[in-house]
VEXDREN-2710 file (C-alpha; in Angstrom, 1 decimal):
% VEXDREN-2710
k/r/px/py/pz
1/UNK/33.2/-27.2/19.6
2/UNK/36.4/-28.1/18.1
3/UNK/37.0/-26.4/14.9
4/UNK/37.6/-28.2/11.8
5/UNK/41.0/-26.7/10.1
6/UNK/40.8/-25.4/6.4
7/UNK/43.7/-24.4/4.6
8/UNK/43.2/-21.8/1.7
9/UNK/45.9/-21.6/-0.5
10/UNK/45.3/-18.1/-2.7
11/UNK/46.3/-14.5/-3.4
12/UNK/45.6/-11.6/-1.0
13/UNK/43.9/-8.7/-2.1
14/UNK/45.1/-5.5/-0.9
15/UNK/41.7/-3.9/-1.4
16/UNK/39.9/-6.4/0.9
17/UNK/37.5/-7.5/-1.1
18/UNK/38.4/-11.3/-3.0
19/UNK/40.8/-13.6/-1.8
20/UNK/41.7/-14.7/1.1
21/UNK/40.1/-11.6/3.1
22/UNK/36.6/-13.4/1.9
23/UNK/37.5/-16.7/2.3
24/UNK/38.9/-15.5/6.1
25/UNK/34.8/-14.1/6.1
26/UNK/33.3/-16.8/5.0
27/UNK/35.3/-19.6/7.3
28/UNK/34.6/-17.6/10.6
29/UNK/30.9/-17.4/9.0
30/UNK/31.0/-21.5/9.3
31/UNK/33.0/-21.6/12.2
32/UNK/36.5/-23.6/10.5
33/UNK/39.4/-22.4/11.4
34/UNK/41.0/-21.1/8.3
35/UNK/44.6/-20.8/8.1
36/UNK/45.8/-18.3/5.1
37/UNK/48.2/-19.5/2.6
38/UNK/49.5/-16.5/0.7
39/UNK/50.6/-18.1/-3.0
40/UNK/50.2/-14.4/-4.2
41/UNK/50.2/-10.7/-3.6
42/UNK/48.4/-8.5/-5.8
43/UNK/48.0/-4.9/-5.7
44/UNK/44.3/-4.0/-6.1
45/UNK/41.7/-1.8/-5.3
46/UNK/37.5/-2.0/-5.7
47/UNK/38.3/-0.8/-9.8
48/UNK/40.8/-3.2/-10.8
49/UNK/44.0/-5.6/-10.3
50/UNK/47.2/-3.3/-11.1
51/UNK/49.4/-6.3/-9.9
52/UNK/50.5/-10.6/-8.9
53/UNK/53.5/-11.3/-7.8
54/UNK/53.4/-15.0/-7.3
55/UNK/55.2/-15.7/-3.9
56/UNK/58.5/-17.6/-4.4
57/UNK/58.4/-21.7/-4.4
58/UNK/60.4/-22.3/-1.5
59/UNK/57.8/-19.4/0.6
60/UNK/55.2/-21.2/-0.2
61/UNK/56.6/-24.9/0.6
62/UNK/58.0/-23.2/4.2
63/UNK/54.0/-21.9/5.1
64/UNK/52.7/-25.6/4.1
65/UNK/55.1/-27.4/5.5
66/UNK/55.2/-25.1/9.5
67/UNK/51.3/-25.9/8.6
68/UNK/51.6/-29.4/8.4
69/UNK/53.3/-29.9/11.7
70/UNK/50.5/-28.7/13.7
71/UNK/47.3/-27.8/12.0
72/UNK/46.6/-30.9/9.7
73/UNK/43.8/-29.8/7.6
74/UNK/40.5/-31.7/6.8
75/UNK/40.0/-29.5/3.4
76/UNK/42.4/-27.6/1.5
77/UNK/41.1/-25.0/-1.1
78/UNK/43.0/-23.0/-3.7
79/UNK/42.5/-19.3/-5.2
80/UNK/45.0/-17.5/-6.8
81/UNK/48.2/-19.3/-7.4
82/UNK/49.7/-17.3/-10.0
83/UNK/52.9/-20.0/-10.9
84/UNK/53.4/-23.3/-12.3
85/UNK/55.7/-24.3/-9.7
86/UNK/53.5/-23.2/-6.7
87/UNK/50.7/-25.5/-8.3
88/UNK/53.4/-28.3/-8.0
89/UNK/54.5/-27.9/-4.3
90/UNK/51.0/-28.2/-3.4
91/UNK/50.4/-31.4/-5.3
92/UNK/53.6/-32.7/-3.3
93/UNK/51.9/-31.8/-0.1
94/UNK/48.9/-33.2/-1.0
95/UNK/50.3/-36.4/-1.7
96/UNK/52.2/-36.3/1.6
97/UNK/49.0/-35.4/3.4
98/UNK/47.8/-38.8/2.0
99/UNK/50.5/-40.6/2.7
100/UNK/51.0/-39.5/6.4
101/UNK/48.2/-42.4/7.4
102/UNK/45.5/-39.4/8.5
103/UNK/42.7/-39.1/7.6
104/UNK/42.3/-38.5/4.2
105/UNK/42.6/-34.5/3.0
106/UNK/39.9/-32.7/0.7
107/UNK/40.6/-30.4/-2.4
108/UNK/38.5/-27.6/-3.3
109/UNK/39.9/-26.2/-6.3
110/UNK/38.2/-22.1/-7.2
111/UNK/40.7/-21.8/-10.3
112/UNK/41.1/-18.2/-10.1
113/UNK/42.5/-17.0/-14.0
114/UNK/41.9/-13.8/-13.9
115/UNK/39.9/-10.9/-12.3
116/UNK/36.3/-9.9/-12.4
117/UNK/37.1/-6.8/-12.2
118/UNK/39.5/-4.9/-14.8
119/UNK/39.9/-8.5/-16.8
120/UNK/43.7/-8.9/-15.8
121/UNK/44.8/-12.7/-16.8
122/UNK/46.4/-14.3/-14.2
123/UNK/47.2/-17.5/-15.8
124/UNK/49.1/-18.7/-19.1
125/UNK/49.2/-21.5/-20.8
126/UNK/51.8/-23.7/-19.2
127/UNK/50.0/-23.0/-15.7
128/UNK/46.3/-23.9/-17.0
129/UNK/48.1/-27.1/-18.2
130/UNK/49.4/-28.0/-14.4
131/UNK/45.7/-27.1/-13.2
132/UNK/44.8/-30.0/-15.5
133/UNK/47.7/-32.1/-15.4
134/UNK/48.5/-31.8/-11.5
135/UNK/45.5/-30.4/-10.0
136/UNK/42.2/-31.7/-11.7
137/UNK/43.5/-34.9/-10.7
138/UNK/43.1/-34.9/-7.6
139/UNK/40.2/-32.7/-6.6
140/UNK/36.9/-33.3/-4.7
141/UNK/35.3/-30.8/-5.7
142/UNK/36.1/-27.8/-8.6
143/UNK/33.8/-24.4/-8.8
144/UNK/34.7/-22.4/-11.9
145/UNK/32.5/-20.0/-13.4
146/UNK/31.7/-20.6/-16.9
147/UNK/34.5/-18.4/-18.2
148/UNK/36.8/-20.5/-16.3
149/UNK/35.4/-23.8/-17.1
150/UNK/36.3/-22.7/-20.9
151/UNK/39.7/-22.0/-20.1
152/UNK/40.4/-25.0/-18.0
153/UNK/39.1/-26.9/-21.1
154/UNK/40.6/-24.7/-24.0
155/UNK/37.2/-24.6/-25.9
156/UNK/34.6/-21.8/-25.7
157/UNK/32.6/-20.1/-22.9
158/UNK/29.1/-21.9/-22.8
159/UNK/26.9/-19.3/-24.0
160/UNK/23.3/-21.6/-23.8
161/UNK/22.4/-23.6/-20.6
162/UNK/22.6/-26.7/-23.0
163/UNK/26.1/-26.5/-23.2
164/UNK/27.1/-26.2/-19.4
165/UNK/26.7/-29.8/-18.7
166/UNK/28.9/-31.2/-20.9
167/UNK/32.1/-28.8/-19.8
168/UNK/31.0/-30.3/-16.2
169/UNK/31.5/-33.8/-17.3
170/UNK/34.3/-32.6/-19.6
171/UNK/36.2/-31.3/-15.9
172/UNK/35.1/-34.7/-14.6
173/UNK/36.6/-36.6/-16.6
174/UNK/39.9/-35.1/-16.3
175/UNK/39.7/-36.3/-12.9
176/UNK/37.7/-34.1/-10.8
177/UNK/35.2/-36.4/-8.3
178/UNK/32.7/-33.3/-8.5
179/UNK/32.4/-29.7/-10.6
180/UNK/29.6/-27.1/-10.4
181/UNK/30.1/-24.9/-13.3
182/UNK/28.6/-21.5/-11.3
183/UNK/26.4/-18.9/-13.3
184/UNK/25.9/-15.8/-11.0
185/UNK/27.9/-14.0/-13.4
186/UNK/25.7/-15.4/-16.4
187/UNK/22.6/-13.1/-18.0
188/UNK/20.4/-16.3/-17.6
189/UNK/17.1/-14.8/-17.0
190/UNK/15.8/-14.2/-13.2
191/UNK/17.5/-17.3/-11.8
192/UNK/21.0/-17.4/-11.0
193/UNK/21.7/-21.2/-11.8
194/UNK/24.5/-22.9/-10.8
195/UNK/25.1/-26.5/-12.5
196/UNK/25.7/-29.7/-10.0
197/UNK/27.7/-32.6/-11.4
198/UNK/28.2/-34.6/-8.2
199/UNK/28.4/-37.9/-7.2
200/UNK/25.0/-38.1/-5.8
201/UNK/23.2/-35.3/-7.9
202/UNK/23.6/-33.6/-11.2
203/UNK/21.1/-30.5/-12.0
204/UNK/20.6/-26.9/-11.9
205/UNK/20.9/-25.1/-8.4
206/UNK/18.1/-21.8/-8.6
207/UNK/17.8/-18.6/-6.8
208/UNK/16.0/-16.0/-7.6
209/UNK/18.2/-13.5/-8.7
210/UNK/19.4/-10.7/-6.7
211/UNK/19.7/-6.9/-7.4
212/UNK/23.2/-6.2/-5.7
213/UNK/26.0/-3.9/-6.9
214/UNK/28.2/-5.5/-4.5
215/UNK/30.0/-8.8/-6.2
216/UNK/33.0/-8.4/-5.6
217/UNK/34.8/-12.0/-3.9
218/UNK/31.4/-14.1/-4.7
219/UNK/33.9/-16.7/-6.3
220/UNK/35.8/-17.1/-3.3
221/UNK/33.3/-16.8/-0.8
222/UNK/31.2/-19.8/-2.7
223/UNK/34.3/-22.2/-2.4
224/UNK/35.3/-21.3/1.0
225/UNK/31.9/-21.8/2.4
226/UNK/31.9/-25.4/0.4
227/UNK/35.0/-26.4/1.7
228/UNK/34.0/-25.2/5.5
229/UNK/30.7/-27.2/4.7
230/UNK/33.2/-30.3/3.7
231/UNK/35.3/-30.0/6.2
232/UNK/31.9/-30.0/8.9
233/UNK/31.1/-33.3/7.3
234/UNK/29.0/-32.8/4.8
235/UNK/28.8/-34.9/1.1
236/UNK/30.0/-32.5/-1.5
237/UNK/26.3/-32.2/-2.8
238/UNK/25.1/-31.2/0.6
239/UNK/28.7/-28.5/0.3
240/UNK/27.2/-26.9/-2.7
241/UNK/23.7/-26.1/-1.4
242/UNK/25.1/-24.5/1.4
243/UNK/27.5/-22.9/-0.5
244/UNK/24.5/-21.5/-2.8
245/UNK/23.2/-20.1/-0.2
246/UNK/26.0/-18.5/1.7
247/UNK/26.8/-16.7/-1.0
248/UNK/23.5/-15.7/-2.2
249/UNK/23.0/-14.4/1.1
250/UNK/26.3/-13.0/1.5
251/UNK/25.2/-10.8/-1.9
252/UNK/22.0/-9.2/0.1
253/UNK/24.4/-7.8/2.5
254/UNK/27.3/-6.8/0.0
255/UNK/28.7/-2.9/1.0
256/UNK/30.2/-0.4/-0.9
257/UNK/34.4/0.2/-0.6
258/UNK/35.8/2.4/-2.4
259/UNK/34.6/4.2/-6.0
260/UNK/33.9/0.6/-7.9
261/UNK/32.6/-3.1/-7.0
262/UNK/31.9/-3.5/-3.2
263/UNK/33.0/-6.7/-1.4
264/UNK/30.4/-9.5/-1.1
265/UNK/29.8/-9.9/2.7
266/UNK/28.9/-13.4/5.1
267/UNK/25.7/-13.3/6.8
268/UNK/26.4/-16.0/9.2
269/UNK/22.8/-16.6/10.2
270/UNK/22.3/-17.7/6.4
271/UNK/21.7/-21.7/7.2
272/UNK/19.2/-21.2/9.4
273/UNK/16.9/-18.7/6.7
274/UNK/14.5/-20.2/4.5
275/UNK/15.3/-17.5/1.8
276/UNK/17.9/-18.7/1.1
277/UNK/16.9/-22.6/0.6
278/UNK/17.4/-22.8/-3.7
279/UNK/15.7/-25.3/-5.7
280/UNK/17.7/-28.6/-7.5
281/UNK/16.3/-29.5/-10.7
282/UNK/15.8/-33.6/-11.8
283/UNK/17.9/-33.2/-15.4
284/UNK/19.6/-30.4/-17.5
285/UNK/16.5/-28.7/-17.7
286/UNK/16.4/-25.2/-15.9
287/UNK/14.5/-25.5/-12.7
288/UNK/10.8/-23.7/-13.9
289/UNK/9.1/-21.7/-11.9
290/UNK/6.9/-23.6/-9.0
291/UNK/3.5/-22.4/-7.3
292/UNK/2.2/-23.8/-4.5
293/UNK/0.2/-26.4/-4.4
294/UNK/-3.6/-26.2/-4.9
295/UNK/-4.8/-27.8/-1.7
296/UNK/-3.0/-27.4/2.0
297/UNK/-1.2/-30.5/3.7
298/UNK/-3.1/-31.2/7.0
299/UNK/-1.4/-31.5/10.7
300/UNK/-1.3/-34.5/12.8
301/UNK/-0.4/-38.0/12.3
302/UNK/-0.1/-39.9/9.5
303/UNK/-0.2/-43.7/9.3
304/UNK/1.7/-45.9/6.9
305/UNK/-0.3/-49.6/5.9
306/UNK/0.9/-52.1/3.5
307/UNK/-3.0/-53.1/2.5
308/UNK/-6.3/-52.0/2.8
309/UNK/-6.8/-54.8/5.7
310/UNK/-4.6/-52.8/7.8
311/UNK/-6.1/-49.6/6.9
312/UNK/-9.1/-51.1/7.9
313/UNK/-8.8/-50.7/11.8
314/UNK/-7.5/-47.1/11.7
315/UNK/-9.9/-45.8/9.2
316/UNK/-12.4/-47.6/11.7
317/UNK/-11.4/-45.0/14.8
318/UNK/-12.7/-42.0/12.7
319/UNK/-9.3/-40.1/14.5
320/UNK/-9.6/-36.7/13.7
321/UNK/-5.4/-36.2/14.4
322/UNK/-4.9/-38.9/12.0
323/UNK/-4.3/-36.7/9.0
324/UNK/-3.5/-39.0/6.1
325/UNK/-3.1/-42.6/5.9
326/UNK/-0.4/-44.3/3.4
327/UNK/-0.7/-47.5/1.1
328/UNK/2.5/-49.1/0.9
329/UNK/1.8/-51.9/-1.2
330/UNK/5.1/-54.0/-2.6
331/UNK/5.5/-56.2/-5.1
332/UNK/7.5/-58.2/-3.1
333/UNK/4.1/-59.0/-1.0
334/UNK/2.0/-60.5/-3.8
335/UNK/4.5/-62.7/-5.9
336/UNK/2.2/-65.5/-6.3
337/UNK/0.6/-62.7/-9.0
338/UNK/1.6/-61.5/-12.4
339/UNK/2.3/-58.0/-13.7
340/UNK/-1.5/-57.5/-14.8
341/UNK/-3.4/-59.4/-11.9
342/UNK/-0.9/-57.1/-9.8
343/UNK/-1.7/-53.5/-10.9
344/UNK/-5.8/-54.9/-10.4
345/UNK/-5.2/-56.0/-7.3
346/UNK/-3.4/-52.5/-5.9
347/UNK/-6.2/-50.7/-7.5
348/UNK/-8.9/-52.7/-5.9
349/UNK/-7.2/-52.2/-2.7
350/UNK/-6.8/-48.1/-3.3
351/UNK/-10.5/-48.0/-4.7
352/UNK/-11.5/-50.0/-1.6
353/UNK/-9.7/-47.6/0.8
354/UNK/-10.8/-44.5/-0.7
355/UNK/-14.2/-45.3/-0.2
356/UNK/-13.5/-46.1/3.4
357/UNK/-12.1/-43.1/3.7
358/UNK/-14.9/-41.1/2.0
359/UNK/-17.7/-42.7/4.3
360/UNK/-16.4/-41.1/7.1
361/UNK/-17.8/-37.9/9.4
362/UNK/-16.4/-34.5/7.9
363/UNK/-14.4/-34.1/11.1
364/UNK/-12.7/-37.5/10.6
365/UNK/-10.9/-36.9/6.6
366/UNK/-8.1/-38.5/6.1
367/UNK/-6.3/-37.9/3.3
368/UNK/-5.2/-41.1/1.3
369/UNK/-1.5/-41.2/0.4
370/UNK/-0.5/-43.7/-2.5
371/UNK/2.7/-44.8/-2.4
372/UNK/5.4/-45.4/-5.6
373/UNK/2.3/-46.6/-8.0
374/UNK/2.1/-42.9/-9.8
375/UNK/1.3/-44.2/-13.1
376/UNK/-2.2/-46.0/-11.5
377/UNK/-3.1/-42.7/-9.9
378/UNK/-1.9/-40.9/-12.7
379/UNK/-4.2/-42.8/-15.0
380/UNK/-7.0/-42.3/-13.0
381/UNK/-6.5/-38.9/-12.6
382/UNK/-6.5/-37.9/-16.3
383/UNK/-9.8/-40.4/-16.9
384/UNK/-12.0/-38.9/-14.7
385/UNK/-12.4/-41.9/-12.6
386/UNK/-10.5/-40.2/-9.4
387/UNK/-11.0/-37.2/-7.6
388/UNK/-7.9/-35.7/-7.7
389/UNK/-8.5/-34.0/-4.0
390/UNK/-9.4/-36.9/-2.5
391/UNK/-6.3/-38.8/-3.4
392/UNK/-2.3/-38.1/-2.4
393/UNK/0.6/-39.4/-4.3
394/UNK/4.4/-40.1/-2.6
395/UNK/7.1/-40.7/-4.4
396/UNK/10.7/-41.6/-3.4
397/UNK/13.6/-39.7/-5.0
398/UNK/14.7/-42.3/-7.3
399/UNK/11.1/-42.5/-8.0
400/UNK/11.0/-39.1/-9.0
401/UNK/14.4/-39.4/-11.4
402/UNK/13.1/-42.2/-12.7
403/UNK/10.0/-40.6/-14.1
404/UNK/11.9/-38.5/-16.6
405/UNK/11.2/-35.4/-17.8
406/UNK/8.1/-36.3/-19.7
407/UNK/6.6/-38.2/-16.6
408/UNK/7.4/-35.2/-14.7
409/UNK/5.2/-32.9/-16.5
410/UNK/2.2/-35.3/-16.3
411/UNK/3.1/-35.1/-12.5
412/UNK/2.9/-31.4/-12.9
413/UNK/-0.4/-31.6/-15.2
414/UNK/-2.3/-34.2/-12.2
415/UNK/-0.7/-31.5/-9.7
416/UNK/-2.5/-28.4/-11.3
417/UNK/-5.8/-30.5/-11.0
418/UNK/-5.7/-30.6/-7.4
419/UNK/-3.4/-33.8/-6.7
420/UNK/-1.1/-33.4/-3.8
421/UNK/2.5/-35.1/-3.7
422/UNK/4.5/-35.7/-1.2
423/UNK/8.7/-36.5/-1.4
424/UNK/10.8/-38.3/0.9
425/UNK/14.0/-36.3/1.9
426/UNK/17.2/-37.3/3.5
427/UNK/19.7/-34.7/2.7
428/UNK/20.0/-30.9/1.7
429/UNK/20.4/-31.3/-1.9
430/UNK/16.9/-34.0/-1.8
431/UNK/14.9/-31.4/0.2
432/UNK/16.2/-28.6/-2.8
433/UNK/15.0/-31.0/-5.3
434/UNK/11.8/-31.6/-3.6
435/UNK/11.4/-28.2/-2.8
436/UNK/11.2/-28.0/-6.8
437/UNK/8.3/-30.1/-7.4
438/UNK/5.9/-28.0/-5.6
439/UNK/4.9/-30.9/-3.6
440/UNK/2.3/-30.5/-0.8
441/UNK/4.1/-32.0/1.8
442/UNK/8.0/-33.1/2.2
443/UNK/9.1/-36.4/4.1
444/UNK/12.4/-36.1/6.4
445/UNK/13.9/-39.2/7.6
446/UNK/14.9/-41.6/9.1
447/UNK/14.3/-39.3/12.3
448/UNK/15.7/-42.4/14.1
449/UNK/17.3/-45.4/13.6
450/UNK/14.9/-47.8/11.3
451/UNK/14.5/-51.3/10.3
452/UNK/12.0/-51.0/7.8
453/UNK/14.2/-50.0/5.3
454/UNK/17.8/-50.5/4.6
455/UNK/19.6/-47.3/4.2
456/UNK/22.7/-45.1/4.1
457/UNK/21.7/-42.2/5.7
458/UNK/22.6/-41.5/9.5
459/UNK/19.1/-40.9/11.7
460/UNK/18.2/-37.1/11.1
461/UNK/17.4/-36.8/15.1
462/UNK/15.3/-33.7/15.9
463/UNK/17.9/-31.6/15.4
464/UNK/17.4/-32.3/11.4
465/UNK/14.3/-32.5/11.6
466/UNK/13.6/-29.3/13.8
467/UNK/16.0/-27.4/10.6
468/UNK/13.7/-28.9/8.2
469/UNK/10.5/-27.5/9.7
470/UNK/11.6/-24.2/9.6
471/UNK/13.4/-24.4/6.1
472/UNK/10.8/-26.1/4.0
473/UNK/8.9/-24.3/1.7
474/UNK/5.9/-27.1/2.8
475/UNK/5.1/-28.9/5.5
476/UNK/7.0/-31.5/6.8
477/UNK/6.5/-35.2/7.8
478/UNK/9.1/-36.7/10.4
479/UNK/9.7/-40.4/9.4
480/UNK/11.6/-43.2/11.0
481/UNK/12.0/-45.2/13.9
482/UNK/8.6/-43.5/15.8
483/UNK/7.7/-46.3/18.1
484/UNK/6.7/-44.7/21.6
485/UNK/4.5/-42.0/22.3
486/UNK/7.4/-40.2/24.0
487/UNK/8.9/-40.3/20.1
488/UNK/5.8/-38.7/18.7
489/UNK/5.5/-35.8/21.2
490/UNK/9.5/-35.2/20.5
491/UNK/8.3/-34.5/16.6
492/UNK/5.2/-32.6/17.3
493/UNK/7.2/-30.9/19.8
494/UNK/9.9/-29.6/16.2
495/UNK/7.4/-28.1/14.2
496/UNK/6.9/-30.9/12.0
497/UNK/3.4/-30.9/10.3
498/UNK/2.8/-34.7/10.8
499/UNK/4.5/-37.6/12.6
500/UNK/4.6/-40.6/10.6
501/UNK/3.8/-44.2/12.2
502/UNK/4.4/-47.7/10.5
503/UNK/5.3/-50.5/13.0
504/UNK/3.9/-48.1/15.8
505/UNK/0.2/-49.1/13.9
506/UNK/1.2/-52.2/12.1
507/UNK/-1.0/-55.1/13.3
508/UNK/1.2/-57.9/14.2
509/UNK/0.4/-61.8/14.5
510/UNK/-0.7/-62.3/18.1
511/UNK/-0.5/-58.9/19.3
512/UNK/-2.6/-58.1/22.2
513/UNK/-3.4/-54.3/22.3
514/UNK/-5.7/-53.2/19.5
515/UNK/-4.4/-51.0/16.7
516/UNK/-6.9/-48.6/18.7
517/UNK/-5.6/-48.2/21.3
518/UNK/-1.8/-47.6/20.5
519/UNK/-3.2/-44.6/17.8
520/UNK/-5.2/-43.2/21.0
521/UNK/-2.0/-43.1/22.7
522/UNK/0.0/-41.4/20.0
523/UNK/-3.2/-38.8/19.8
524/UNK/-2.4/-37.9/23.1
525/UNK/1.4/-37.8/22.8
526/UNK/0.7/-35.5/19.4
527/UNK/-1.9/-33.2/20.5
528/UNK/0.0/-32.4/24.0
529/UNK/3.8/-32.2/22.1
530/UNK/2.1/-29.7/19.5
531/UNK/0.8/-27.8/21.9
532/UNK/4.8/-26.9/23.8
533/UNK/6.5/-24.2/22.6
534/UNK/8.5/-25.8/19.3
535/UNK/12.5/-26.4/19.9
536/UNK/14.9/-23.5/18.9
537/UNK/15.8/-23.7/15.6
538/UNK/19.1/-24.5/14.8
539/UNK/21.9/-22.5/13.0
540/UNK/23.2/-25.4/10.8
541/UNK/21.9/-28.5/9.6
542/UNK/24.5/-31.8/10.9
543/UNK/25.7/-34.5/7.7
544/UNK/23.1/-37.4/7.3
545/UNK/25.3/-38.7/4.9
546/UNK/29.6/-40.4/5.5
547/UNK/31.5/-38.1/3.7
548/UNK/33.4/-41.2/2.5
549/UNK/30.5/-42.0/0.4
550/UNK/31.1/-38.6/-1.9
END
């Protein structure tokens, strides 16, 4: 493929280790073509930085400008830039870049102020002013560590998590579109937690912890790999996870150089480990520790109704490959009924179907999904009046958000009685925040185009989906678009532990084949594309989301 062009503008390190030898790591890592901006030279080994020498303004405008007549970048990303008037040639170029009529160029700022190692300041007052001034400004995304946030802010280093998100927002507001305030460096207990304050998600990003005596260029390797992920076409949310990982994984294969700090390394085969997949928490709340959940998701396919009517019929087949069946029931669909005649009429219909599903031969369970009404099953769960394993909640994302923290822990509480959740998915950083929920099962979608729903996201194919599979700490359910049999054997055919069907079973006004015979036919389709050897898995995940939308 064609290689997306980075440009890092930063500070080499003679020792190897930071700079723009990581960032030249990381971008062949994600396959961008990085070109290397020296802003700086510093003389430095593995125990410390003896020296910056700044390069001159006019060398750095002549590398951006022979840059800019042939390798236009999609991302740009700063390090080290040592000098006030270095920070301003790139802002001209930046607002060239936008004015050339290209398309439209991405900042990454990693405001390097000084060294890890040894503690040498490389930035004074007048040039932490043009970071905010010139810089901030225009930025996509900024990734300080915490120490670095404080400076860019002139107030304190956060000591407690509490006080993290509001130097994020503080960054914002000074004009950055996205921060995460990173906290590898941080004692914070046996998470490393990073804190998100994107466009589309705000949280804490967890990995366990690693034991690794290498560090050295973590910083730069983080950025780099977000601005590759960028410059791919990925949201800036979706940047950061990958990021997270990249660098998490880049710390288990760190190596010794020289008598102090070893260099971080790039393990390009990082995207494609499920290690390496961290968690997203829903608020500013670290992400707590999640077990599994207490009953296994089952394998085959899974139906989605909008009444008990249409359960009817598939219930009636006694299917054993149809897994777990799905009331959808909308408001939208009964608005001839108030608020209270609603909620009895949804749980009639659940109570109705649950009894339907309980009548029939062991062989034949299905397990009964309902969808968005979590405070019904929620209430039944804590009375008594519910089986707990014989009942399945879904929730959508904003479902999930909207339940707040308190809601979230009676989620938790139904969960440790046996209730099994399931989460829709559509990006990296949804999947992270559903992997946090210890859900039973995890929706990806739309696999293909879909009109049951209007949405942003681009059809995941079975590329995404097949990446899901094998990165999902639970099973997975492919959703969207699966309306031929030929489409259901492609899902089996991924890994995926169930392929979802809603017009494919739907019972339509003067249809002529029974809902029968259509589910026999996907049976077949599913049983013989489970049983082919599942695709390759891929290396990277592709964008289900316009970048233009970050």
């Amino acid at each position: 493929m064609t290689r997306p062009i980075v440009w890092s503008v930063a500070g080499n390190d003679s020792g190897g280790g930071a700079g723009l030898s990581a960032d030249a790591r990381a971008a062949e890592g994600c396959t961008v073509h990085l070109c290397p901006v020296v802003a700086a030279v510093t003389a430095q080994n593995s125990l410390g930085v003896q020296r910056v020498v700044p390069v001159a303004p006019d060398v750095l405008e002549a590398q951006l400008a022979a840059l800019a007549t042939d390798l236009r970048p999609a991302v740009i990303k700063t390090g080290l830039i040592g000098r006030v008037d270095g920070v301003a040639v790139l802002a001209r170029w930046l607002d060239r870049l936008d004015a050339d009529g290209g398309p439209r160029v991405r900042l990454v700022i990693d405001p390097v102020l000084g060294a890890s190692a040894g503690g040498a300041a490389f930035a004074d007052a007048a040039l932490i002013d043009a970071y905010r001034t010139q810089l901030l400004p225009r930025a996509d995304l900024v990734t300080p560590n915490r120490r670095e946030a404080a400076r860019l802010l002139g107030q304190p280093e956060a000591v407690a998590l509490t006080e993290v998100p509001a130097q994020a927002a503080a960054l914002r507001a000074l004009g950055a579109a996205a921060v995460c305030i990173t906290g590898g460096d941080s004692p914070d207990g046996a998470d490393a937690l990073d804190w998100l304050d994107t466009p589309h998600a705000r949280g804490w990003l967890a990995l366990p912890r690693l034991d690794a005596p290498h560090t050295h260029g973590t910083g730069c390797t983080f950025a780099t790999t977000a601005a590759s992920a960028m410059a791919r076409g990925f949201v800036t949310a979706d940047a950061l996870v990958l990021a997270k990982m990249a660098t998490t994984a880049g710390l288990a294969v760190g190596h010794a150089a020289g008598q102090g700090v070893g260099p971080v390394g790039f393990d390009a085969g990082f995207a494609a480990d499920p290690r390496w997949l961290p968690r997203l928490g829903c608020d500013t709340s670290p992400v707590s520790g999640t077990s599994g959940p207490a009953l296994p998701w089952p394998a085959g396919l899974y139906a989605i109704v909008d009444s008990a009517d249409q359960a009817t019929p598939l219930l009636a087949a006694a299917e054993p490959t149809l897994c777990a069946l799905q009331l959808r029931i909308k408001r939208t669909s009964h608005q001839t009924l108030d608020d209270q005649a609603f909620a009895a009429e949804v749980r009639a219909q659940i109570d109705r179907t649950l009894a339907q599903a309980a009548a029939l031969p062991e062989a034949a369970r299905v397990v009964i999904v309902v969808n968005d009404h979590h405070a019904l099953v929620l209430d039944a769960v804590e009375a008594g009046t519910v089986d707990p394993a014989s009942v399945a909640l879904h929730l959508g994302q904003e479902d999930v958000l909207a339940l707040g923290a308190a809601g979230r822990a009676r989620l938790a509480a139904a969960q440790a009685r046996g209730l099994r959740l399931g989460v829709s998915s559509h990006s990296l950083w949804e999947l992270c925040r559903a992997a946090a929920l210890a859900p039973a099962c995890i929706a990806c979608g739309p696999v293909w185009a879909t009109t049951t729903k209007d949405m942003p996201w681009h059809p995941q194919g079975l590329h995404n989906l097949r990446w899901w599979a094998v990165m999902s700490p639970v099973p997975v359910v492919g959703i969207g678009g699966l309306l031929t049999t030929a489409q259901v054997e492609a899902v089996a055919g991924t890994g995926a532990a169930c392929a979802c069907l809603v017009r494919a079973v739907a019972t339509q006004a003067g249809e002529r084949e029974p809902v029968a015979s259509r589910l026999a036919a996907a049976v077949l389709a599913w049983r013989h594309g489970a049983a082919a050897p599942p695709l390759p898995a891929p290396d990277w995940p592709r964008p289900s989301l316009d970048p233009a939308m970050s």
